[in-house]
VEXVEX-993579 format. One record per residue (C-alpha): chain; residue in one letter; residue number from 1; y, z, x. Coordinates in steps of 0.5 Angstrom, whole numbers. Layout:
! residues N
A  A  NUM  Y  Z  X
...
END
This chain:
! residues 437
A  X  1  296  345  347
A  X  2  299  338  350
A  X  3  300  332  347
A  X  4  299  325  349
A  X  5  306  322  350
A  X  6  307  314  348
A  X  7  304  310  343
A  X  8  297  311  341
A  X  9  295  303  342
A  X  10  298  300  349
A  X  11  299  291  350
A  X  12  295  289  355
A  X  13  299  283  359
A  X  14  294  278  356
A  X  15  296  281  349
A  X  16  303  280  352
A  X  17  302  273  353
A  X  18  299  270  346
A  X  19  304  274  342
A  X  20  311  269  346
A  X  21  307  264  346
A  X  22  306  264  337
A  X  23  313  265  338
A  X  24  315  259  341
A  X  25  310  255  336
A  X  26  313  257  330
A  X  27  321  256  333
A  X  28  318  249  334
A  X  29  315  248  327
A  X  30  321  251  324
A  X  31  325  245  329
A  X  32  321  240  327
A  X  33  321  241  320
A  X  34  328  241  320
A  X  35  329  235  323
A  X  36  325  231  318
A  X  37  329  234  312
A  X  38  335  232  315
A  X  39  333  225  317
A  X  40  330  226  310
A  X  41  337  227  307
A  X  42  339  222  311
A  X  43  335  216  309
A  X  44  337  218  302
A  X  45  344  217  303
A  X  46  344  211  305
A  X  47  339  208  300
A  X  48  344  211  295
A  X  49  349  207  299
A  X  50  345  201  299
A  X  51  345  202  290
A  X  52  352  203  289
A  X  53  357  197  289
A  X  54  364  196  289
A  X  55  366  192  283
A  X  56  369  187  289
A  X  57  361  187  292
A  X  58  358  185  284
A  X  59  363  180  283
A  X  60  361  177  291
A  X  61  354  177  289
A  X  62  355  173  281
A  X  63  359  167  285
A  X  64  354  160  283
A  X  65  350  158  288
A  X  66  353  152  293
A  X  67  354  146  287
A  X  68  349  141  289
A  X  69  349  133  285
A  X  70  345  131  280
A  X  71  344  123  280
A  X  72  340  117  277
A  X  73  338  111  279
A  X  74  342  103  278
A  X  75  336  100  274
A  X  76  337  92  273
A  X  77  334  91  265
A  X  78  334  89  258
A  X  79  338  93  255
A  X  80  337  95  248
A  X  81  340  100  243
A  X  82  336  103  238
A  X  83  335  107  231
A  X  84  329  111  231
A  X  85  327  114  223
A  X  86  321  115  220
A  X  87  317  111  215
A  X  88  311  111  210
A  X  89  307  104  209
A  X  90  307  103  202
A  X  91  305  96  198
A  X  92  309  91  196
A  X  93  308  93  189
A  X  94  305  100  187
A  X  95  303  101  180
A  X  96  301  109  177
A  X  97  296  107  172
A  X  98  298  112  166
A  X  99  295  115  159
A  X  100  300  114  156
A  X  101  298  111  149
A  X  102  290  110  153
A  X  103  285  110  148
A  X  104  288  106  143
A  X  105  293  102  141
A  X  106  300  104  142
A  X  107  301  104  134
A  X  108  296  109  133
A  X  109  296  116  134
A  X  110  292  122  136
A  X  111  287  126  140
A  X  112  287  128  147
A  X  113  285  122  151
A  X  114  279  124  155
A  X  115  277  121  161
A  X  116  270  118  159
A  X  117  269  113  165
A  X  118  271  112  172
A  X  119  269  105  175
A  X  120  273  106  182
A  X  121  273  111  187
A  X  122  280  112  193
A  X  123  280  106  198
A  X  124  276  100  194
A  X  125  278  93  194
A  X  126  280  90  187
A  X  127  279  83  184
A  X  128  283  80  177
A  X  129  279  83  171
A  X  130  275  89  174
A  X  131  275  95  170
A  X  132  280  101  172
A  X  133  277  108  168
A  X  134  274  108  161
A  X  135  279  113  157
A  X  136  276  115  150
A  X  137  271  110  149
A  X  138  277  104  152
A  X  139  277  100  158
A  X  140  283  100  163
A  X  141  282  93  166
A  X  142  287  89  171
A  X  143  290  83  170
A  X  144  294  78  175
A  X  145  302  78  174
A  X  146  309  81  176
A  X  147  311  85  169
A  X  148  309  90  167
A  X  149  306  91  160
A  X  150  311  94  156
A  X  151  308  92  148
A  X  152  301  91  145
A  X  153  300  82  146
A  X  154  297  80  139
A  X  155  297  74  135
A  X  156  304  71  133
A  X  157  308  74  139
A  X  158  312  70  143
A  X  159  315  71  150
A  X  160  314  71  157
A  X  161  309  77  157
A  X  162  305  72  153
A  X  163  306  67  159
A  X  164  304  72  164
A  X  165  297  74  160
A  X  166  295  67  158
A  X  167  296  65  166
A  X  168  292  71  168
A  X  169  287  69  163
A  X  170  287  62  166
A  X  171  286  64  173
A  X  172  280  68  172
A  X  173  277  62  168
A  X  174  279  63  160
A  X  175  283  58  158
A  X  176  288  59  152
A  X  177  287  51  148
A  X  178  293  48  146
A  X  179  296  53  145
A  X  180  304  53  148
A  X  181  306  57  154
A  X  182  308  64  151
A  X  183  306  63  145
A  X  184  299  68  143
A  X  185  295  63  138
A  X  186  289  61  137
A  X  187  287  59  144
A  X  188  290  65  147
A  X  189  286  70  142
A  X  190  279  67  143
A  X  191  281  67  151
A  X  192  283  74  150
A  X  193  276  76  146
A  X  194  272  73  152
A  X  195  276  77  156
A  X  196  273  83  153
A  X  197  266  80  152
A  X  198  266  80  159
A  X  199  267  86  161
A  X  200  262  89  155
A  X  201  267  92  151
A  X  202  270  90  143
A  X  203  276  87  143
A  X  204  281  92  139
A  X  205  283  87  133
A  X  206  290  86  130
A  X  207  292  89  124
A  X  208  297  84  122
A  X  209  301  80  125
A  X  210  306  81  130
A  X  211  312  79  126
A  X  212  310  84  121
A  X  213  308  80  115
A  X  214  302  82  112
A  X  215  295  77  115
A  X  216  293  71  109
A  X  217  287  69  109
A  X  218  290  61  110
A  X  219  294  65  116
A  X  220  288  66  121
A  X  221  292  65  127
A  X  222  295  72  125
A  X  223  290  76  126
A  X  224  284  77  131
A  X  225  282  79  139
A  X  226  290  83  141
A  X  227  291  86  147
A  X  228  294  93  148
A  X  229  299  95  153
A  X  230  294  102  154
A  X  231  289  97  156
A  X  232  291  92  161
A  X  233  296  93  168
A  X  234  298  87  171
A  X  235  298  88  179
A  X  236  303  81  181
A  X  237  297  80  187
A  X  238  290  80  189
A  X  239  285  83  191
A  X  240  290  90  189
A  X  241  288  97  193
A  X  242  285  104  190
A  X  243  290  109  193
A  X  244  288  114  189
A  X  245  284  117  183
A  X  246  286  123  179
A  X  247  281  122  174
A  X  248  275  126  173
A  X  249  270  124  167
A  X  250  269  129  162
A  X  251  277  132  163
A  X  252  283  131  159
A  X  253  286  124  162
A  X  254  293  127  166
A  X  255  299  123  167
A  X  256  296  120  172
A  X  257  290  117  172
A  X  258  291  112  178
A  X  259  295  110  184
A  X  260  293  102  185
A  X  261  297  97  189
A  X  262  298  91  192
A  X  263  301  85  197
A  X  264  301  86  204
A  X  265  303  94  207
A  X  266  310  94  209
A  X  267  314  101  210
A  X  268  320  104  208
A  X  269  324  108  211
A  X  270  331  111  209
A  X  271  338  110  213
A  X  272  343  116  214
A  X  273  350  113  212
A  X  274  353  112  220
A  X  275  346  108  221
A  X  276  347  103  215
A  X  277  352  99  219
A  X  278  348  99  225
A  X  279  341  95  222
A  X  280  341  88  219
A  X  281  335  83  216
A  X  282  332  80  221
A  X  283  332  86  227
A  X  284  326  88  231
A  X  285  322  93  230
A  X  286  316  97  234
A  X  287  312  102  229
A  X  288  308  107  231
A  X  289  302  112  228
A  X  290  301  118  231
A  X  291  296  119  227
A  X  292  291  112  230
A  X  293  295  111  236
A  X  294  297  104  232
A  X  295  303  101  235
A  X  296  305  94  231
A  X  297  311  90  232
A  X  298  316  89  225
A  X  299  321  86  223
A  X  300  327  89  218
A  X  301  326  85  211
A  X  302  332  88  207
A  X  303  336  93  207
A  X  304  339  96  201
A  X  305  347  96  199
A  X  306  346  102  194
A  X  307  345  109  197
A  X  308  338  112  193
A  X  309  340  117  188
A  X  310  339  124  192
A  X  311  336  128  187
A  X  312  331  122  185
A  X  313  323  124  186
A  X  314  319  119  190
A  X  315  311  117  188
A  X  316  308  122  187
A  X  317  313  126  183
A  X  318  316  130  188
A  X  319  323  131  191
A  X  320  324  126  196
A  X  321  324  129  204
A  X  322  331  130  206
A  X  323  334  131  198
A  X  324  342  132  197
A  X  325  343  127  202
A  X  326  344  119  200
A  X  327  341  115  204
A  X  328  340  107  204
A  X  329  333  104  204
A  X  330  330  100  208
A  X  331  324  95  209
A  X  332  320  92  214
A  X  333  315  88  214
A  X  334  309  88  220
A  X  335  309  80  224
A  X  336  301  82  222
A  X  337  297  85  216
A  X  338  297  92  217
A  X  339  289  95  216
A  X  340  289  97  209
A  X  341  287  105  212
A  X  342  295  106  214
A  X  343  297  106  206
A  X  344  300  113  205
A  X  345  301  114  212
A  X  346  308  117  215
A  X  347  310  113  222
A  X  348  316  112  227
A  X  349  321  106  227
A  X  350  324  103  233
A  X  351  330  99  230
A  X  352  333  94  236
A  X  353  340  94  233
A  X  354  343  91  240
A  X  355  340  88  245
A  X  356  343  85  251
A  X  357  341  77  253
A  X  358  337  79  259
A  X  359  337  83  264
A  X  360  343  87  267
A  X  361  346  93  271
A  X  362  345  99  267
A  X  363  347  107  268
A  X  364  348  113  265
A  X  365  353  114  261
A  X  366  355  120  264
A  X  367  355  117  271
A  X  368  362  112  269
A  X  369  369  116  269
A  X  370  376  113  269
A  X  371  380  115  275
A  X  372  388  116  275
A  X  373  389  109  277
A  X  374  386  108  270
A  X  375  380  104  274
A  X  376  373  105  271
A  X  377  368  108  276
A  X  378  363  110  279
A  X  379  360  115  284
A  X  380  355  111  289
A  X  381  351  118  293
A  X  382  348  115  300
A  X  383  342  117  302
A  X  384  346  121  307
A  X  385  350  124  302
A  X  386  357  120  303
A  X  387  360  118  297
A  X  388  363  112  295
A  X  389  366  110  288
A  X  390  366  103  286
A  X  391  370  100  281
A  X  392  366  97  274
A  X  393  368  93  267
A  X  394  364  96  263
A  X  395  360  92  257
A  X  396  355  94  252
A  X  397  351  101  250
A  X  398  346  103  247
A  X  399  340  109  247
A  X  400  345  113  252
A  X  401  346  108  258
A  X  402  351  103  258
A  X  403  351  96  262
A  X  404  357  95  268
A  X  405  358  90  272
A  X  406  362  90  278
A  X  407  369  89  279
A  X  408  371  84  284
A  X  409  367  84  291
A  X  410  365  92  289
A  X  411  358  92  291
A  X  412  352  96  287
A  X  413  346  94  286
A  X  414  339  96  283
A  X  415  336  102  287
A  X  416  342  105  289
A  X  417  343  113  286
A  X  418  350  114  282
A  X  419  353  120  281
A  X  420  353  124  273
A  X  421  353  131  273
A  X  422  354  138  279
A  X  423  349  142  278
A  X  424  351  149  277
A  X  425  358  146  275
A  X  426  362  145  269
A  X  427  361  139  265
A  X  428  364  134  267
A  X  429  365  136  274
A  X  430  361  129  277
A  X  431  366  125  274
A  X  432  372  129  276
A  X  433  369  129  283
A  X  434  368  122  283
A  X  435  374  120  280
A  X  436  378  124  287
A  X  437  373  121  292
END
């Protein structure tokens, strides 16, 4: 038997032609990919490049940009030096109406005091006579005078007390008779028991007389109507203020029942030592409230020669703003009455320590430097950019800026742009480039 020689499948010459052709794509896909990683490759070493610097390239890329001249403008004005602090508007008298002895007379003792009437309420006007709070059962009433009550007023006393309480009762229409100035008698105890009368209430009646000798029948003038000090407080004008009410009927009375005041509102503030040479009587001052929006113009009444004790308490019996340092005290009264609402309030104070007489040159104080010659200068920028330093006396300072005037035939005028500083350069770069101009 014979066999067929060759393969058992032959490729045609069509089939010879596919099979190159797909052999050519793939060595052309092949190429191409390869290409492309290489430039892949490529890129990514470049871009690495790009990222890793050379210590010399960071420290090129940190140097400050160009410096650039930061100026200010000459201005021709009133030049004022000021001292700014805060202040609280206050009376000129307040008064802490207490429970101390209320209820009875300071002789007595007993119970707790109750609070069994309160006649005002924050923010009422208060006329002489005009009863405060009940205290057990016992009016607290005031009286004009400036010293406080200090012992219970019955008949027999003698002193300047006794004079305040009888020109209180004359000013409110009850006169006190024949009897001498400061001397409780007959007049001043039918005055006093009118008083009580008036306001609808007994008048508390002296056990003996105020020399501590027992009362005789033939001795009327030792007893009668008294005063005790638990039941009057003496306002020194009117009409006096509420300021606060810290009683409530049917409570025990605390320590303080009442905050009254009276007198035109002024306000107090509080120098730090290096600020107590720089503010004398007389100074202007400009007050303002946040709070209302308020502006007034004051004047410095006093200034205290003593420093405050740093570890005093303030009104309200708690430590003052700014304990362990002293500070000096300083009064200033508005040029018109303030609305009696701003009582209590905190607001800032502009003292005018120094002023010029009128109008003059004035500059930064960072724009005048000295040069080497010993001249004091300043640096003039030209709008298109030249510099030019003019020779200046100096005068007065005050709130960062300084007068100059100039020397000779320099010329400066308002308007003009002086150097004070370099933008982006060290401090006091504009004035050592001034002074080399």
């Amino acid at each position: 038997m014979r066999h067929n020689e060759g393969p058992a499948f032959r490729l045609t010459n069509a089939d010879d032609a596919h099979a190159a052709e797909g052999f050519v794509d793939r060595r052309r896909r092949l190429l191409v990919i390869t290409v492309v990683a290489a430039l892949v490759v490529a890129l990514g070493g470049l871009g690495a490049a790009q990222l890793v610097k050379s210590p010399g390239e960071h420290a090129a890329e940190a140097d400050a940009p160009p410096h650039s001249l930061i100026t200010a403008q000459v201005e021709s004005r009133r030049l004022v030096d000021t001292v700014v602090l805060r202040g609280r508007v206050t009376a000129a008298q307040s008064v802490d109406v207490t429970a101390q002895g209320a209820g009875k007379s300071l002789e007595d003792s007993g119970g707790s005091a109750i609070v069994t009437a309160v006649r005002v309420k924050t923010g009422d006007a208060l006329s002489a006579g005009q009863v405060l709070v009940e205290i057990s059962g016992r009016p607290v009433f005031v009286l004009p005078g400036a010293v406080p009550a200090y012992r219970d007023l019955k008949p027999g006393a003698e002193g300047k007390d006794v004079a305040q309480l009888q020109q209180a009762l004359s000013a409110i229409g009850l006169k006190t008779g024949a009897d001498q100035a400061g001397s409780y008698g007959v007049g001043t105890r039918d005055a006093v028991a009118a008083l009580y009368q008036r306001i609808g209430y007994s008048a508390p009646q002296a056990q003996g007389a105020d020399d501590g000798k027992a009362d005789t029948p033939s001795d009327p003038a030792k007893s009668g109507a008294m005063v005790p000090a638990s039941e009057v407080v003496f306002l020194g004008a009117f009409p006096g203020r509420v300021d606060s009410v810290n009683a409530q009927v049917g409570k025990p009375a605390a320590e303080k029942v009442l905050g009254i005041s009276s007198g035109t509102l002024v306000i107090r503030g509080a120098l730090a030592p290096h600020e107590k040479g720089l503010v004398r009587p007389d100074m202007q001052v400009k007050v303002l409230s946040e709070v209302t929006g308020l502006e007034a113009a004051a004047k410095v009444t006093s200034v205290a020669d003593t420093p405050s004790d740093p570890n005093a308490e303030n009104g309200d019996g708690e430590a003052k703003a700014g304990s362990g340092a002293r500070t000096y005290e300083m009064v200033v009264t508005p040029t018109q009455p303030l609305d009696a609402k701003l009582a209590g309030q905190d607001v800032r104070l502009t003292v005018e320590a120094a002023a010029s007489a009128g109008p003059v040159l004035v500059v930064p104080l960072s724009a005048v430097s000295a040069g080497a010659d010993g001249r004091t200068v300043v640096t003039v920028v030209e709008p298109d950019g030249a510099k030019r330093r003019v020779e200046v006396r100096p005068g007065t300072t005050g709130d960062g800026y300084v007068q100059v005037t100039p020397v000779a035939n320099a010329r400066l005028r308002p308007g003009e742009r002086v150097m004070i500083g370099v933008a982006g350069g060290p401090a006091g770069a504009a004035a050592t480039a001034g002074a080399e101009k």
